[in-house]
C-alpha positions, 0 to 999 in steps of 0.5 A, a space after each residue: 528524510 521522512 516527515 510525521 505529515 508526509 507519505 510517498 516522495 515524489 521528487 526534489 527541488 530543483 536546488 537540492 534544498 528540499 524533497 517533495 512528499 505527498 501528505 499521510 494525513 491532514 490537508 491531502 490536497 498539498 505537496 510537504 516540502 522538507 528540508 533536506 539538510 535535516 533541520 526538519 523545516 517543511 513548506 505546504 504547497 497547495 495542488 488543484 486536485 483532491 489528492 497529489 499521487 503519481 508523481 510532481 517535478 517543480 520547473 528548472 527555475 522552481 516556480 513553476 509545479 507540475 503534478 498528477 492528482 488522483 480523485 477516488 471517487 471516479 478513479 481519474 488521474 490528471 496531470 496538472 500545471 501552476 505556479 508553485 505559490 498560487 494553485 488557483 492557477 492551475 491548468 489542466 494538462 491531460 485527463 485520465 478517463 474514469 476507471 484508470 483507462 488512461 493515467 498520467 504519472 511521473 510529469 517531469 520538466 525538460 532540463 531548459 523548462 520548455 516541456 513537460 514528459 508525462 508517462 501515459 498508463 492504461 490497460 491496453 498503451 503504455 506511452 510517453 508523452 510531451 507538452 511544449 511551453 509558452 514563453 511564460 511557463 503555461 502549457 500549450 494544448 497540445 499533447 504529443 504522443 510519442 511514436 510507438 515502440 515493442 513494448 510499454 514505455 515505462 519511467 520515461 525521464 529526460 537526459 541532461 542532453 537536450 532533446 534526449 530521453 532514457 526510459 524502460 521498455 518492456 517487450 511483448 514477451 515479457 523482456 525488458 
């Protein structure tokens, strides 16, 4: 499914209905969400920073997005959270450093929607990291850094199993 306005897919809507794209041009400050039925409906969603990259996930109950922006002129990532309908909400979950020393990519919500697993990529650590939930959706401060492994994580995703993660992990020797 590809639109005119859109670039990389990011992700799908909870419900199956829609697959979520980064714009290709135009408002770059958005996510395009597109009918996966074909019909060629689409929906603009406003994010908080300059230029949605790196991935997005809409909570279980599709009110709630988080998702990684990407400002080129200090190279910087963030991950941010808000409601879907109201962008002026947004909370900043986790800060890049400039120069990409860290980067969050592909946020995703747990399964119940109680946390939130980010992978965190830089030069020298590769790590998967979780932030817990209020009762309401927002993000606690907290960021747990999950414990070391032999090697970089990479693509970490939840299961369908609460409280269980699969991801890759390259080793040191260059083995996955």
């Amino acid at each position: 499914i590809l639109s005119q306005k859109s670039g990389e897919t990011v992700g799908w809507t909870p419900d199956g209905k829609f697959v979520m794209q980064t714009p290709h041009a135009g408002d770059l400050s958005s996510l395009v969400f597109i009918a996966a039925d074909g019909s060629g409906q689409e929906r603009l969603v406003k994010t908080p920073g300059p230029s949605p990259r790196g991935g997005a996930s809409l909570s279980p109950d599709g009110t709630k997005l988080v998702c990684t922006t990407h400002d080129p002129n200090g190279d910087i990532y963030r991950c941010y959270w808000q409601p879907v309908d109201d962008p002026a909400q947004a909370v900043l979950v986790f800060a890049g450093d400039p120069g990409g020393a860290h980067f969050p990519l592909n946020p995703c919500w747990s399964p119940n929607g109680k946390q939130i697993l980010f992978n965190d990529t830089s030069d020298f650590d590769h790590a998967a990291r979780i932030v817990s939930v209020d009762d309401t959706g927002r993000p606690l401060p907290d960021v747990t850094r999950l414990a070391e492994s032999f090697g970089e994580h990479q693509c970490a995703r939840w299961t369908q199993e609460p409280g269980r993660l699969v991801y890759g992990v390259t080793r040191p020797d260059g083995t996955h």
